[in-house]
Backbone as JSON Lines, residues from 0, in Angstrom:
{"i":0,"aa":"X","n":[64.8,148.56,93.2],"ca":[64.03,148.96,94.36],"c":[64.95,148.92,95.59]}
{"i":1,"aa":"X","n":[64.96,149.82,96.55],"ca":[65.81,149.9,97.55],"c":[65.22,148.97,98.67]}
{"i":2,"aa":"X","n":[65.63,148.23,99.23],"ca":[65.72,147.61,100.18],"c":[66.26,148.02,101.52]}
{"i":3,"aa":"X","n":[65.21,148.05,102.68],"ca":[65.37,148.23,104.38],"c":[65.48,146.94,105.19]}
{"i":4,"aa":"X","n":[66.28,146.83,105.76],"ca":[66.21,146.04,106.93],"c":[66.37,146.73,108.08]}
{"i":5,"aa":"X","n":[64.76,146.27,108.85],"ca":[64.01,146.49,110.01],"c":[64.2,145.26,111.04]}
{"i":6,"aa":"X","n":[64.61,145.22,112.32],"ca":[64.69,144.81,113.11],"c":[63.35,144.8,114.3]}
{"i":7,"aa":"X","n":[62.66,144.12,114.26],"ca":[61.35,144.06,115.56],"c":[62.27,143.11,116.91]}
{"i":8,"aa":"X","n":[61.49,143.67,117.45],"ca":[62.37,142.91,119.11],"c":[60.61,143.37,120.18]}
{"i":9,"aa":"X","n":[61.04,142.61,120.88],"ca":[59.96,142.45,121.94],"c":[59.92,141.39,123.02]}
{"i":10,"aa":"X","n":[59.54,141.64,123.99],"ca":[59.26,140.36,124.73],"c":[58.4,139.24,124.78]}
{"i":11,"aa":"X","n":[58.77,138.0,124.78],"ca":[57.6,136.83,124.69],"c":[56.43,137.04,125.14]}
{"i":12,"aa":"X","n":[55.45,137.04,123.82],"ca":[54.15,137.31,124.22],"c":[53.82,138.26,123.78]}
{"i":13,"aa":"X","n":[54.18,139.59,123.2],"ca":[54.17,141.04,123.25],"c":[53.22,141.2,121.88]}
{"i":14,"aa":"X","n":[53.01,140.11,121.16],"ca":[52.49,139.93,119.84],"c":[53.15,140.38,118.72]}
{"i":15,"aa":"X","n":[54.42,140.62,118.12],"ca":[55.25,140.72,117.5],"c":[54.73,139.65,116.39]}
{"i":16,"aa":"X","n":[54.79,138.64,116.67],"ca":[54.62,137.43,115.32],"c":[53.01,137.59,114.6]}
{"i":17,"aa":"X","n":[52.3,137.7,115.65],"ca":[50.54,138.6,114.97],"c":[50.79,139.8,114.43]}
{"i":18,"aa":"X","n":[51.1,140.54,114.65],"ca":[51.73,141.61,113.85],"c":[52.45,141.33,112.53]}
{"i":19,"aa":"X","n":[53.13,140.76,112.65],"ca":[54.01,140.44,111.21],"c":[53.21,139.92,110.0]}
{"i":20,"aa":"X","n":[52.78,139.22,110.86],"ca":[51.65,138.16,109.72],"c":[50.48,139.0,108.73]}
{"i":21,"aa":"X","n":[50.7,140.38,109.62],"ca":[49.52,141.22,108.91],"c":[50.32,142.33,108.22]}
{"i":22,"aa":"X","n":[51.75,142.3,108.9],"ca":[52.78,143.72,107.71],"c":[53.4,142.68,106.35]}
{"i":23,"aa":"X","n":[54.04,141.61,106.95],"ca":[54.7,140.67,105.99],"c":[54.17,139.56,105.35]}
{"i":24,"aa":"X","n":[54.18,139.65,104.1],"ca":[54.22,138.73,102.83],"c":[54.9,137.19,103.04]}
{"i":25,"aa":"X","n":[53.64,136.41,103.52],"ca":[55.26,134.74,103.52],"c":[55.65,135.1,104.52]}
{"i":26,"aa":"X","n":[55.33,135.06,106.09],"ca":[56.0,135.17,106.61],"c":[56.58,133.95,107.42]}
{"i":27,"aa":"X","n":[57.9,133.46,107.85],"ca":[58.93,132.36,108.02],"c":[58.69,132.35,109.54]}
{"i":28,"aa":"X","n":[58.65,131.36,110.39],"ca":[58.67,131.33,111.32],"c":[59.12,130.42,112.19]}
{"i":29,"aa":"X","n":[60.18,130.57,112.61],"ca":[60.73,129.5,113.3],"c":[60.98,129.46,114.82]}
{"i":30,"aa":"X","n":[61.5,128.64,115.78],"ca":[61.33,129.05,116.9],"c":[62.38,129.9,117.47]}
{"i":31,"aa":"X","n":[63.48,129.88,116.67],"ca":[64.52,131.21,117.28],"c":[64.32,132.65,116.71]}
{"i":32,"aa":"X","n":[63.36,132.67,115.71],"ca":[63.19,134.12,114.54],"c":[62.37,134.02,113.51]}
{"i":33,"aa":"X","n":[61.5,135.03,113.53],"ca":[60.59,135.22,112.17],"c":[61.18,135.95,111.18]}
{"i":34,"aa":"X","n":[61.36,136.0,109.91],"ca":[61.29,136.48,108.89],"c":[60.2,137.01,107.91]}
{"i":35,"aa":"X","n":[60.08,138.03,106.89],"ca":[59.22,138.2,106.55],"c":[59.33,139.61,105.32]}
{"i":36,"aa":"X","n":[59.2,140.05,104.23],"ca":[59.01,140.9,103.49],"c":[57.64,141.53,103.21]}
{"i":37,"aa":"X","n":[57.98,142.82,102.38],"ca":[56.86,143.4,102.39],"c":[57.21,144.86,101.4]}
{"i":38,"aa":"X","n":[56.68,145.43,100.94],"ca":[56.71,147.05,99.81],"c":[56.2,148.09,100.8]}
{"i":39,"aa":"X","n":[56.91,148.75,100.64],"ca":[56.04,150.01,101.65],"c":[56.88,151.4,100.9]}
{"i":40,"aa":"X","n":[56.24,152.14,100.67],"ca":[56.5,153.71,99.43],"c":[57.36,152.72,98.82]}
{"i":41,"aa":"X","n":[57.15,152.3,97.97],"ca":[58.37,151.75,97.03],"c":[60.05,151.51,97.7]}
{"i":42,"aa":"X","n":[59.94,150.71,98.72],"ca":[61.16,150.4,99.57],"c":[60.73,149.02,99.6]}
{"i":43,"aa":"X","n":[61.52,147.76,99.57],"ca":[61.51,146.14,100.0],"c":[61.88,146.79,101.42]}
{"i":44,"aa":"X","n":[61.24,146.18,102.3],"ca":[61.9,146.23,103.81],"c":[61.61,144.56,104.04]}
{"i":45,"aa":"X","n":[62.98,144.35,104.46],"ca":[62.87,143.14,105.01],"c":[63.24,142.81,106.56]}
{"i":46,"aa":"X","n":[62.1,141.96,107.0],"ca":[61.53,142.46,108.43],"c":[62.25,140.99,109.43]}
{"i":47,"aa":"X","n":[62.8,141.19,110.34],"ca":[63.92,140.29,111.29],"c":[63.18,140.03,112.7]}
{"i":48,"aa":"X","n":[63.12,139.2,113.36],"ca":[62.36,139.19,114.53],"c":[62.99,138.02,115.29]}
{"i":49,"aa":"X","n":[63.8,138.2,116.2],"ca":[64.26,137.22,117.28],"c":[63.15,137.05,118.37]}
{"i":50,"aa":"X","n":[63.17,135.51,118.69],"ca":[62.02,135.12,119.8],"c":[62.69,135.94,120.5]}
{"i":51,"aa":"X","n":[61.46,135.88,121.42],"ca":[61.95,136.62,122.9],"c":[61.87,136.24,123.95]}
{"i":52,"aa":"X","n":[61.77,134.51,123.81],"ca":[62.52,133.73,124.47],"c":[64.12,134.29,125.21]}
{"i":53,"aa":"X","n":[64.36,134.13,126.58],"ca":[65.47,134.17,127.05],"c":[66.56,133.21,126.26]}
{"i":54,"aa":"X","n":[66.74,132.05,126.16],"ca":[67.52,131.7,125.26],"c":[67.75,132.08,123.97]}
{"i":55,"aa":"X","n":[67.07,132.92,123.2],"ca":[67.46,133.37,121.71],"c":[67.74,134.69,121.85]}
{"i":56,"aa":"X","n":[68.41,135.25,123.18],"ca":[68.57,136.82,123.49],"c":[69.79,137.04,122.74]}
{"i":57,"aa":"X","n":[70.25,136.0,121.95],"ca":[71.77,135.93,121.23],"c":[71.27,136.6,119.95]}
{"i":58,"aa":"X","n":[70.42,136.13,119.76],"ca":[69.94,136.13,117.9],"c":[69.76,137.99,117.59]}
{"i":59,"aa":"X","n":[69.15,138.53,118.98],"ca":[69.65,139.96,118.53],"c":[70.19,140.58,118.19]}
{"i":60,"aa":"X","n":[71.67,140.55,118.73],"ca":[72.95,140.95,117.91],"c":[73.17,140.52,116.73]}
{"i":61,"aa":"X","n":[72.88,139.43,116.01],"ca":[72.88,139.09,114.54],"c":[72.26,139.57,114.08]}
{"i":62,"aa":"X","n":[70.93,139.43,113.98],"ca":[70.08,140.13,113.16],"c":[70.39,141.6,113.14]}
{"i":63,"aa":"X","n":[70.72,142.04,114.23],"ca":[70.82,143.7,114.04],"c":[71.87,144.48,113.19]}
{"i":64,"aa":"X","n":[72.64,143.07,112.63],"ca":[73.9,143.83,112.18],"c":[73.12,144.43,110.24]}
{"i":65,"aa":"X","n":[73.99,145.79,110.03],"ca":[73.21,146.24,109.17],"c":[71.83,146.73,109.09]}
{"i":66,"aa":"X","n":[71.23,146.9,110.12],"ca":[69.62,146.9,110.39],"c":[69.61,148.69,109.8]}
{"i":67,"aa":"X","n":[68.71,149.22,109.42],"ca":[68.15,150.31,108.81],"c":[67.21,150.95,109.49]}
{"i":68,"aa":"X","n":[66.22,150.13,110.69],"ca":[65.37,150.92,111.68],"c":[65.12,149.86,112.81]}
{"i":69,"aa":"X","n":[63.95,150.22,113.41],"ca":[63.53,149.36,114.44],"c":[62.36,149.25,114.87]}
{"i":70,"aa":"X","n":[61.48,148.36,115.16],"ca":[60.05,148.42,116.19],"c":[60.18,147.9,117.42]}
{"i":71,"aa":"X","n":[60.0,148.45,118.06],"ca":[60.21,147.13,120.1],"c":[58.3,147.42,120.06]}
{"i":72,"aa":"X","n":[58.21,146.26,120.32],"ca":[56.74,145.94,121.07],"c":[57.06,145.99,122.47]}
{"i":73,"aa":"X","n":[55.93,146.48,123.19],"ca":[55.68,146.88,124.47],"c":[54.44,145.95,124.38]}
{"i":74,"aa":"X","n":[53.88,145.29,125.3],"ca":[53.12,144.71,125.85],"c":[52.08,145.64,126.94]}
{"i":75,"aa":"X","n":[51.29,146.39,126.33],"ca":[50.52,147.41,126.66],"c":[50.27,146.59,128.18]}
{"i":76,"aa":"X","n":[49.0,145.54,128.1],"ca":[48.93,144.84,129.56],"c":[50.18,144.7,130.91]}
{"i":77,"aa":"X","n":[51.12,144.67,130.15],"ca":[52.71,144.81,131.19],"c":[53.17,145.8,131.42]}
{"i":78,"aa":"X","n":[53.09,146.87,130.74],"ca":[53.78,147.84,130.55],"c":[55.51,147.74,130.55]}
{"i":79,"aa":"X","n":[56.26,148.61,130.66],"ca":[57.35,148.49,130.09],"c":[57.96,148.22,131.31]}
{"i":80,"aa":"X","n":[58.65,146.96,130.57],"ca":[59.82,145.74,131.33],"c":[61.33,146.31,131.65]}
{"i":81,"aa":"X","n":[62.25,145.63,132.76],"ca":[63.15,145.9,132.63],"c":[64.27,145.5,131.29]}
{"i":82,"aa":"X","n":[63.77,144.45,130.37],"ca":[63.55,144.25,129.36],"c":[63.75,144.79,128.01]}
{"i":83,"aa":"X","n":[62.36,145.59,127.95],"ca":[61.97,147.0,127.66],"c":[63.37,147.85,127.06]}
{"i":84,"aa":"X","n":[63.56,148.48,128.45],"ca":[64.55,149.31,128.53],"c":[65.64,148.6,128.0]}
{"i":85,"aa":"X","n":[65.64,147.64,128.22],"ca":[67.22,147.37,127.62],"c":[67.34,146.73,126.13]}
{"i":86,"aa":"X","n":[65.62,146.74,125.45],"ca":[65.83,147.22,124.06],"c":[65.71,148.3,123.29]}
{"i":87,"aa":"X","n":[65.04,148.94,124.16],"ca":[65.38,150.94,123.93],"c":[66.98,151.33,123.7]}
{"i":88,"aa":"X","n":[67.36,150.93,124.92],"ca":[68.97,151.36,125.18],"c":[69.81,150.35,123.94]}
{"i":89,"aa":"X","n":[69.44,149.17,123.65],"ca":[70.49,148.4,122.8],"c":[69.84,149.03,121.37]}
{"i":90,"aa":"X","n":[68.62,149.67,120.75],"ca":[68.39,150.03,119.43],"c":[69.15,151.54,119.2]}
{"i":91,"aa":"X","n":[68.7,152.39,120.43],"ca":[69.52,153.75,120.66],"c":[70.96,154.1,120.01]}
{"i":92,"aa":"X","n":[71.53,152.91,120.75],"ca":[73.51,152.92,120.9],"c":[73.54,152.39,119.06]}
{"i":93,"aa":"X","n":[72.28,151.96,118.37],"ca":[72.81,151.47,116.81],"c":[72.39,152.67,116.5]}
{"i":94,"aa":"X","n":[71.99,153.55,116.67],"ca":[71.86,154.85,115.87],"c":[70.67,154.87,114.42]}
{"i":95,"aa":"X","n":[69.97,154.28,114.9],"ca":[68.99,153.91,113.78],"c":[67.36,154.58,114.23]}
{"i":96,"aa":"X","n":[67.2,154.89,113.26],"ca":[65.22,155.53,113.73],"c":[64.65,154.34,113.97]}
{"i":97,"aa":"X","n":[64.0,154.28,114.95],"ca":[62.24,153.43,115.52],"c":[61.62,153.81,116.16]}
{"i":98,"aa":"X","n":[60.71,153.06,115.97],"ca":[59.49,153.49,116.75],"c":[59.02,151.97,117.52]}
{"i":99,"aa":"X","n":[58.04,152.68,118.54],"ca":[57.57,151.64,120.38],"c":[56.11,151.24,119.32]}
{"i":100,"aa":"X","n":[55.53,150.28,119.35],"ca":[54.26,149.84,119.6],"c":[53.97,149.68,120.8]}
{"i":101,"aa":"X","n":[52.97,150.01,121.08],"ca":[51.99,150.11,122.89],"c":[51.37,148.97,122.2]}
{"i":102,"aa":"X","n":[51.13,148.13,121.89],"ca":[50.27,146.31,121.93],"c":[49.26,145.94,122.96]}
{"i":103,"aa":"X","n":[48.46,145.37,122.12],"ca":[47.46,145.02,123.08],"c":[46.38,146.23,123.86]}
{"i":104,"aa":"X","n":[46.18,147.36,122.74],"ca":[45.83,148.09,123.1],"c":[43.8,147.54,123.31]}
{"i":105,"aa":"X","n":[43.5,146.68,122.59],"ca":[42.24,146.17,123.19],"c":[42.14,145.73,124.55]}
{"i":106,"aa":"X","n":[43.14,145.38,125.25],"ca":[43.44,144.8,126.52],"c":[43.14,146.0,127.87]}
{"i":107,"aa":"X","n":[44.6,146.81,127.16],"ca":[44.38,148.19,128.46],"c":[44.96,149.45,127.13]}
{"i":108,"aa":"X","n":[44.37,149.98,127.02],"ca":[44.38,151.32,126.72],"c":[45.32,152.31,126.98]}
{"i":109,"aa":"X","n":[45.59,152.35,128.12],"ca":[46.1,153.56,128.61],"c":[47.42,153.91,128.26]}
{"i":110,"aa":"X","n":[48.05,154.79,128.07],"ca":[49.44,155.92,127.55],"c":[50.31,154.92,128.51]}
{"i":111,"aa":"X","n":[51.73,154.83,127.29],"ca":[52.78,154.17,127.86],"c":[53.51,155.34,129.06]}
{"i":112,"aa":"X","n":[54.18,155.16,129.96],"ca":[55.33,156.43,129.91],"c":[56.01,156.82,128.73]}
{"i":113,"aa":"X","n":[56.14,157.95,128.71],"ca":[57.0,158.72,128.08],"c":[58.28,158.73,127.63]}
{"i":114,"aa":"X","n":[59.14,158.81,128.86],"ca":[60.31,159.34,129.43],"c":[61.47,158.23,129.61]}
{"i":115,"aa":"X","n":[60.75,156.55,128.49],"ca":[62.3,155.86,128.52],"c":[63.06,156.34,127.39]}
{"i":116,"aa":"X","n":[62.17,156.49,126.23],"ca":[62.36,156.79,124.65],"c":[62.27,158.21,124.25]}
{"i":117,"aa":"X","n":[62.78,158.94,123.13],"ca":[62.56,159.7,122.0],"c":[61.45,159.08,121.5]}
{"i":118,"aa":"X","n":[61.6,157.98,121.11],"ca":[60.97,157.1,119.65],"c":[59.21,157.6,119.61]}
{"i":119,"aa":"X","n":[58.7,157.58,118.27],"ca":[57.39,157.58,118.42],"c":[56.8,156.63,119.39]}
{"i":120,"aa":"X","n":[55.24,156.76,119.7],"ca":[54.92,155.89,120.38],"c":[53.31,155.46,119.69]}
{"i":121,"aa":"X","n":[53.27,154.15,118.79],"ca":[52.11,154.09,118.24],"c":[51.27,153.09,119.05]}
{"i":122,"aa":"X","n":[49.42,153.25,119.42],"ca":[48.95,152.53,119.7],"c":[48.9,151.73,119.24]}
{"i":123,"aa":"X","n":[48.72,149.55,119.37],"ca":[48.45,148.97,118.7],"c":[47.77,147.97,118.86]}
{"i":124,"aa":"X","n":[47.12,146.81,118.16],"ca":[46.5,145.76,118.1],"c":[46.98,144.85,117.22]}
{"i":125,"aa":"X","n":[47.52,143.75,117.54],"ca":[47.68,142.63,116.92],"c":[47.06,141.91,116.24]}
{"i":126,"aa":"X","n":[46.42,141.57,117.34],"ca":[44.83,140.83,116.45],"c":[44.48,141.56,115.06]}
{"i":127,"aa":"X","n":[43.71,142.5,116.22],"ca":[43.21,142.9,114.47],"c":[44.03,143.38,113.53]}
{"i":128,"aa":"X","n":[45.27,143.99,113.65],"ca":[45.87,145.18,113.05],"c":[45.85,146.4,112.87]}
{"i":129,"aa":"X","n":[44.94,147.07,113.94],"ca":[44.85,148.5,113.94],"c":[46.13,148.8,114.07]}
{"i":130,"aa":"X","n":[46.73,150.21,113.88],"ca":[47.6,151.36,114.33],"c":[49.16,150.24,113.74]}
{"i":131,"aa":"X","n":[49.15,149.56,112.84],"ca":[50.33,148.68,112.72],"c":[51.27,149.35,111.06]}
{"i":132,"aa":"X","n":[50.1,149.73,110.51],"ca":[50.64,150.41,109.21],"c":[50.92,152.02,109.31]}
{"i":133,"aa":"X","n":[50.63,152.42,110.73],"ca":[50.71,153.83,110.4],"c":[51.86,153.65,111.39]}
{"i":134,"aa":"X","n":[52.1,152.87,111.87],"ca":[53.44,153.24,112.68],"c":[54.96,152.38,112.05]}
{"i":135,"aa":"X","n":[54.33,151.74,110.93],"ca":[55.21,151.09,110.18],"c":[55.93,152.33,108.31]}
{"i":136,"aa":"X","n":[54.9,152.84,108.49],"ca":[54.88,153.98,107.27],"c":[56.01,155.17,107.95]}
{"i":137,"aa":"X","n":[55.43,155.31,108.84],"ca":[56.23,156.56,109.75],"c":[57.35,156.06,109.95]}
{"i":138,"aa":"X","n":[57.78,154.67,110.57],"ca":[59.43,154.31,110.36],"c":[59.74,154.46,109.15]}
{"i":139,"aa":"X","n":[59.48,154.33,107.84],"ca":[59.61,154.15,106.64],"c":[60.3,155.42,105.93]}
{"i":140,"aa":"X","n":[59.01,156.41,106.81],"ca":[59.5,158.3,106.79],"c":[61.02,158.94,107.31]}
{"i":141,"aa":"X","n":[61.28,158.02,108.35],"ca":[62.01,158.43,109.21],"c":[63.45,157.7,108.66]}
{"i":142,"aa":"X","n":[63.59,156.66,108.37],"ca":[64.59,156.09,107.45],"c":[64.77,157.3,106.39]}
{"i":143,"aa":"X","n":[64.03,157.11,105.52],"ca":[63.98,158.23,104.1],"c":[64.6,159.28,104.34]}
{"i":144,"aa":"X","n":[64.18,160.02,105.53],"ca":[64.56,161.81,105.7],"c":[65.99,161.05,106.65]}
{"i":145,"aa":"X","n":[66.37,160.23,106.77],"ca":[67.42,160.29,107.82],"c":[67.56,161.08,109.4]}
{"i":146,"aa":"X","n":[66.01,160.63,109.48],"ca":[66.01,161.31,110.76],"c":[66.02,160.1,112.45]}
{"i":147,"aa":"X","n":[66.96,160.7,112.94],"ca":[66.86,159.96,114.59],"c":[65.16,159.99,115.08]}
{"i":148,"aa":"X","n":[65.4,160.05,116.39],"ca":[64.23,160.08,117.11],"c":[64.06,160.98,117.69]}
{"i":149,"aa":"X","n":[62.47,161.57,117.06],"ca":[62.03,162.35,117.44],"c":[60.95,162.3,118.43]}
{"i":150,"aa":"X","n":[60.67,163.21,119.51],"ca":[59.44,163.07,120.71],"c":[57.9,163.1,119.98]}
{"i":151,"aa":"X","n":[57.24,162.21,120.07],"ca":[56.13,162.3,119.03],"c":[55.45,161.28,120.22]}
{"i":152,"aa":"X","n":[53.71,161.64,120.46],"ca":[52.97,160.88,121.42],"c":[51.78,160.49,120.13]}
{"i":153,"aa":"X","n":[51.81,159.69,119.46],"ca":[50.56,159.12,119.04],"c":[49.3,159.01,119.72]}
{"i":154,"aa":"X","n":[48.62,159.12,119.41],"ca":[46.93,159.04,120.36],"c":[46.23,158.21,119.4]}
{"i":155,"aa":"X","n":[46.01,158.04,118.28],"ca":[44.98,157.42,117.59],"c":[45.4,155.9,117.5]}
{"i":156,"aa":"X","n":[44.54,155.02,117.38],"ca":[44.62,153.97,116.89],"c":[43.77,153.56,115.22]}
């Protein structure tokens, strides 16, 4: 079975670790990084997550080495951080497909901007897990076909 390693990044709070708990199998959690596996089309992806704690802003560069795609959580209620951008710009320069979760879409609703990313942009919920497998399938697509990032606006949750 082929094996992915996926890199999640986000800012403290952004719900990244609620999320996981509902994509990944066992998932590990410690206070510098979650770990976590999971099957998706017949691929192991194994899933990397540095706190996003200011002090574990190190653990990114490790984990990313070898990485196969990416998710950045956006914190729908915040909207996008200076932060943000500078995990757009650090997943970009690895040349790898991902996609944005908009989070916390029970909170505020409304359309991220556009115009920091290519990357898809999927609505989401933590809590419950809406919109978390369809934007996790679609990275999955996008690995497979070897495709970058493409402009794609999700609407559904």
């Amino acid at each position: 079975m082929e094996i992915k390693k996926i890199l999640v990044l986000g800012d403290a709070g952004s719900g990244k670790k609620t999320a996981l708990e509902h994509i990944c199998k066992n998932l590990v959690k410690t206070e510098a990084a979650s770990y976590g596996k999971t099957i998706v089309n017949n691929k192991k992806l194994q899933i990397f997550s540095p706190s996003g704690a200011e002090r574990f802003k190190f653990m990114k560069d490790i984990l990313a080495k070898n990485m196969d795609g990416a998710i950045i959580f956006i914190d729908n209620t915040q909207g996008i951080t200076a932060n943000c951008v500078e995990m757009i710009t650090f997943v970009e320069e690895k040349s790898v497909p991902y996609v944005i979760f908009a989070n916390k879409q029970d909170l505020n609703n409304s359309s991220l901007p556009d115009h920091y990313s290519q990357a898809p942009i999927f609505p989401t919920e933590s809590i419950s897990g809406r919109g978390l497998s369809n934007g996790v399938n679609t990275l999955v697509e996008m690995m497979d076909h070897g495709h970058g990032n493409m402009k794609i606006q999700v609407i559904t949750c």
